[in-house]
C-alpha positions as a Markdown table, in Angstrom:
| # | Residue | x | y | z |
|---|---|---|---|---|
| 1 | Unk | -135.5 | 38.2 | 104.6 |
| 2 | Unk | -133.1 | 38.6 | 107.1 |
| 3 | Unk | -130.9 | 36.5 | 110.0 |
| 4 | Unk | -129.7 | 37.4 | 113.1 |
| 5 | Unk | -127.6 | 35.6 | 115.3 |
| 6 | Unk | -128.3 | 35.8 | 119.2 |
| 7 | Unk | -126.0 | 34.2 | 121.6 |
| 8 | Unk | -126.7 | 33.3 | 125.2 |
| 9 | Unk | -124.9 | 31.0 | 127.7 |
| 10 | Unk | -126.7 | 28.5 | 129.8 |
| 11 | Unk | -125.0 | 27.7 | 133.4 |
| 12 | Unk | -126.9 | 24.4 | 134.0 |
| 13 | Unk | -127.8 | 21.3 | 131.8 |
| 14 | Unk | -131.0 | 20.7 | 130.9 |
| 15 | Unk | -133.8 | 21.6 | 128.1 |
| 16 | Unk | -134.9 | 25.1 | 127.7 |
| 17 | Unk | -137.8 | 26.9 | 125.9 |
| 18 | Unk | -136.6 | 30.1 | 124.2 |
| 19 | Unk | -139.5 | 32.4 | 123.3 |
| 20 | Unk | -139.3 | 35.3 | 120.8 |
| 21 | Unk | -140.9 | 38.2 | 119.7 |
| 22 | Unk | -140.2 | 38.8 | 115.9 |
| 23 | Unk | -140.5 | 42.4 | 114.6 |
| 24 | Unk | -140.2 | 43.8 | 111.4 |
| 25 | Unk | -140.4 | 47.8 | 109.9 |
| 26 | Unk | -144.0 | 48.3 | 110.1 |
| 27 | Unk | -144.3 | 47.4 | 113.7 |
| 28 | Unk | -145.7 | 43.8 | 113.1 |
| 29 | Unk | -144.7 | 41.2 | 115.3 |
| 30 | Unk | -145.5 | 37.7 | 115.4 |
| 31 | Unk | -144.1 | 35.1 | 118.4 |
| 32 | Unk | -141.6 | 31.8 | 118.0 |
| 33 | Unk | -140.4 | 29.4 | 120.1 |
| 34 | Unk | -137.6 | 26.8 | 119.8 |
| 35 | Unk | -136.2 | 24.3 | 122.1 |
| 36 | Unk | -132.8 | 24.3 | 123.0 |
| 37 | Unk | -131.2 | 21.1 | 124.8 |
| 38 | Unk | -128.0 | 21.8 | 127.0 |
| 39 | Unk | -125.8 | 18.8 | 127.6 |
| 40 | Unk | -122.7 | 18.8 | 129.5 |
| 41 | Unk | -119.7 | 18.2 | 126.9 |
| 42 | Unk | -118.2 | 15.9 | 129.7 |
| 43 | Unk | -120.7 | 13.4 | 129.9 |
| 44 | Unk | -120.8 | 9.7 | 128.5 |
| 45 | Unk | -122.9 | 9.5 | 125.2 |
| 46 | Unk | -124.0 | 6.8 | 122.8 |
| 47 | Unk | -125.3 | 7.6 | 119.4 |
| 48 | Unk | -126.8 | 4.5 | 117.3 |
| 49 | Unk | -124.9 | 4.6 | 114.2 |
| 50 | Unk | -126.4 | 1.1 | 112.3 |
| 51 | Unk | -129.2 | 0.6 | 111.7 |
| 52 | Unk | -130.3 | 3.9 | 112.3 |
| 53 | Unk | -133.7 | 3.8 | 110.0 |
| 54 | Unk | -134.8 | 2.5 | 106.6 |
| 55 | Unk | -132.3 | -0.2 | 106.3 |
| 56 | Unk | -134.3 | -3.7 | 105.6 |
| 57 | Unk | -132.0 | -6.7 | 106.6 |
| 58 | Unk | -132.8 | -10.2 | 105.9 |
| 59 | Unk | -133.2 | -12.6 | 108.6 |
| 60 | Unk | -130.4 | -14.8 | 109.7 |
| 61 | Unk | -128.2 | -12.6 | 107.6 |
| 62 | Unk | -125.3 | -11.1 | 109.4 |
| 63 | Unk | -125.3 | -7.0 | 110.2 |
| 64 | Unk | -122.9 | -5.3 | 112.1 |
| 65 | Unk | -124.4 | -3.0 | 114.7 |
| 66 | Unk | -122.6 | 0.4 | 115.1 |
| 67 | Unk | -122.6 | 2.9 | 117.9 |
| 68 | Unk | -120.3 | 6.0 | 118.5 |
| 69 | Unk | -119.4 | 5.9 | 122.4 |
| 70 | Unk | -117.9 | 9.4 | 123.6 |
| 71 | Unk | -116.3 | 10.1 | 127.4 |
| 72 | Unk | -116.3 | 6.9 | 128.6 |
| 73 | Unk | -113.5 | 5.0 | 130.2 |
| 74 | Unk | -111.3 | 2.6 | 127.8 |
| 75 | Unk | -113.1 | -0.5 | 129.9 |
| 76 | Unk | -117.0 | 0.6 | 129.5 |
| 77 | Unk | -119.4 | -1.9 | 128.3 |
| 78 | Unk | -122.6 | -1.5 | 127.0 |
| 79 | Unk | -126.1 | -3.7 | 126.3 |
| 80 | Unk | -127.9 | -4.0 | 122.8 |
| 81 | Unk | -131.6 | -4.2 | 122.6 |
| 82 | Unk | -134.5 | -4.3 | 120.0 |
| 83 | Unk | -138.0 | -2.6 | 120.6 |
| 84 | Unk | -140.7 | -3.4 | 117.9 |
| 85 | Unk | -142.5 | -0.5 | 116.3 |
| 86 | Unk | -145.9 | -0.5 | 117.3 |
| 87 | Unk | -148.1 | 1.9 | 114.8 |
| 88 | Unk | -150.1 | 5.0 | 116.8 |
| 89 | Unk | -153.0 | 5.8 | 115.5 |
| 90 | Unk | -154.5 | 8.2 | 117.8 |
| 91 | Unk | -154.0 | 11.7 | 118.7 |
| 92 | Unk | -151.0 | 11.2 | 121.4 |
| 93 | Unk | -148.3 | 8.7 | 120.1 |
| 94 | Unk | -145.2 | 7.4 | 122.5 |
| 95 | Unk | -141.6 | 8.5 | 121.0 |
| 96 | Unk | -140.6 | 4.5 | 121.6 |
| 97 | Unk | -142.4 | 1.3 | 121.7 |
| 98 | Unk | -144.1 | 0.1 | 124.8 |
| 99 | Unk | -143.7 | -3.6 | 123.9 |
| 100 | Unk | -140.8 | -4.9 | 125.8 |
| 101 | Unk | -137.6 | -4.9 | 124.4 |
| 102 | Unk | -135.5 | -8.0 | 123.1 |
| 103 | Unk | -132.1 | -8.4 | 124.7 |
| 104 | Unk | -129.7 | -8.8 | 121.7 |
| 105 | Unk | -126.6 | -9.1 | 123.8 |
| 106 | Unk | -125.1 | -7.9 | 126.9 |
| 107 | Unk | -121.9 | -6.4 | 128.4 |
| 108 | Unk | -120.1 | -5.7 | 124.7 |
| 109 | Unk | -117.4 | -3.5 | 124.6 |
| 110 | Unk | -118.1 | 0.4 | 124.1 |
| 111 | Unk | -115.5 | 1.3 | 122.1 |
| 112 | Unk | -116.4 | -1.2 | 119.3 |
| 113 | Unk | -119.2 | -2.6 | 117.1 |
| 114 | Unk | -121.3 | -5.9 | 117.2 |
| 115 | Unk | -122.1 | -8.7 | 114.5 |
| 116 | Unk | -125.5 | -9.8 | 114.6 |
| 117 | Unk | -127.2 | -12.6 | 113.2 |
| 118 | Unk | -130.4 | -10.1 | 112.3 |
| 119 | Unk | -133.8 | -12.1 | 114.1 |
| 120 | Unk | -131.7 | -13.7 | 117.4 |
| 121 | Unk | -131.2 | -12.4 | 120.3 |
| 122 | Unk | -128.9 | -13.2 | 122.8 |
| 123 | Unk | -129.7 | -17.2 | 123.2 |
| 124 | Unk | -130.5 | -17.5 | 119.2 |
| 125 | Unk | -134.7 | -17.6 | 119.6 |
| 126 | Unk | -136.2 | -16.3 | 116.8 |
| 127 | Unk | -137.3 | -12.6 | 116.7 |
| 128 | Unk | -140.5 | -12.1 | 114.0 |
| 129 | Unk | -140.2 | -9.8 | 110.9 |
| 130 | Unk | -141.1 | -6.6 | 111.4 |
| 131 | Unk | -140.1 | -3.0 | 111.7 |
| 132 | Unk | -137.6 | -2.3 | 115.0 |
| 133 | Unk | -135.4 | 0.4 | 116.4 |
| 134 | Unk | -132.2 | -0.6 | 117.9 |
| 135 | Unk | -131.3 | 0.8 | 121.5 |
| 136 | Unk | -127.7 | 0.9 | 123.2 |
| 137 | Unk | -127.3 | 1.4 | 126.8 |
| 138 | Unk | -124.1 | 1.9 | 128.6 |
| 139 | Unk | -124.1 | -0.2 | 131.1 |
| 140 | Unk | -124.5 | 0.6 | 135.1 |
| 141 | Unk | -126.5 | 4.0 | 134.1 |
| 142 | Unk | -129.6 | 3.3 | 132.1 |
| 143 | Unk | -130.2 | 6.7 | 131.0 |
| 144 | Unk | -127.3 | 6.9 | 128.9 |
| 145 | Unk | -128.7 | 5.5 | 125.9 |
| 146 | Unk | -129.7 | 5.9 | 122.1 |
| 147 | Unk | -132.0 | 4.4 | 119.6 |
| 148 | Unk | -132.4 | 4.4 | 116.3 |
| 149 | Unk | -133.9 | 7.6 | 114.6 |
| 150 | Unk | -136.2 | 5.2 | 112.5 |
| 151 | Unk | -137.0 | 2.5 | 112.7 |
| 152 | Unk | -135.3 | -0.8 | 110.5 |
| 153 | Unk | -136.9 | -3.3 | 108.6 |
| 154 | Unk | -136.4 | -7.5 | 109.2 |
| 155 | Unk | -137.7 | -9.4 | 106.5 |
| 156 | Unk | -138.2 | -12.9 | 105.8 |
| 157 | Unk | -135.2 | -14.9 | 104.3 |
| 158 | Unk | -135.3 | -17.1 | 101.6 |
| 159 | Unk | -137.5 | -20.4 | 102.2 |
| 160 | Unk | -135.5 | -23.4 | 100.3 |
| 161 | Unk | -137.6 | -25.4 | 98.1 |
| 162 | Unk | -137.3 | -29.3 | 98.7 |
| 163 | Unk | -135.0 | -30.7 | 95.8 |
| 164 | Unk | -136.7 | -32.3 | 92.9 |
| 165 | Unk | -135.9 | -35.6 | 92.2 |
């Protein structure tokens, strides 16, 4: 076995396919690809922190939401939302959700974190249990977002018996 390093620098942003021929001693060869995404270091970014996949949080239980917000101003807001996982079962499955999306809250402070009552959103209806991924968007460009990698579980709370006399 054996690595190599290659370097090479890309002059734009965007997402490249990087094809190689592999050789070894005998002459055999064999092709690889790999994908290599070029963002600019300047631009805004979110990254989902909590949940980010496999928690399972209790309805009407209170989580805090977490997000890492880089390059953007000191004042920048963003809006929390919550897609429901919808199983694929056929050959060509969407990355996301198609269901709409719940508005958890709106205009929240980038540079901080969010406490949720889990199964509300942002005028305290009821959201179902059920497996979710939780999306941040800064707000006023909608494609500076992030989602959860996996999806989280909500899960019923306790139902309180009626006392015994």
């Amino acid at each position: 076995r054996q690595v190599s390093t290659l370097g090479h620098t890309y002059i734009s942003v965007g997402t490249y396919t990087v094809r190689l021929l592999v050789g070894d001693n005998a002459g055999n060869t064999t092709p690889s690809t790999m994908t290599v995404n070029v963002i600019d270091a300047n631009q805004p970014r979110i990254t989902v922190l909590s949940p980010n996949g496999g928690e399972t949080w209790q309805e009407y239980s209170t989580k805090m939401l977490t997000w890492r917000a880089e390059n953007v101003p000191s004042d920048a807001k963003v809006d929390l939302y919550l897609s429901r996982y919808q199983p694929c079962y056929g050959p060509i499955c969407p990355m996301m959700p198609d269901t709409p999306a719940v508005v958890l809250d709106k205009n929240i402070p980038a540079l901080s974190s969010y406490n949720w009552i889990v199964a509300t959103d942002i005028v305290n209806n009821p959201i179902p249990s059920g497996n979710y991924y939780l999306t941040v968007c800064l707000v006023g460009s909608p494609t500076t977002c992030d989602f959860s990698d996996q999806t989280f579980q909500i899960m019923p709370g306790p139902v309180a018996l009626p006392a015994t006399q």
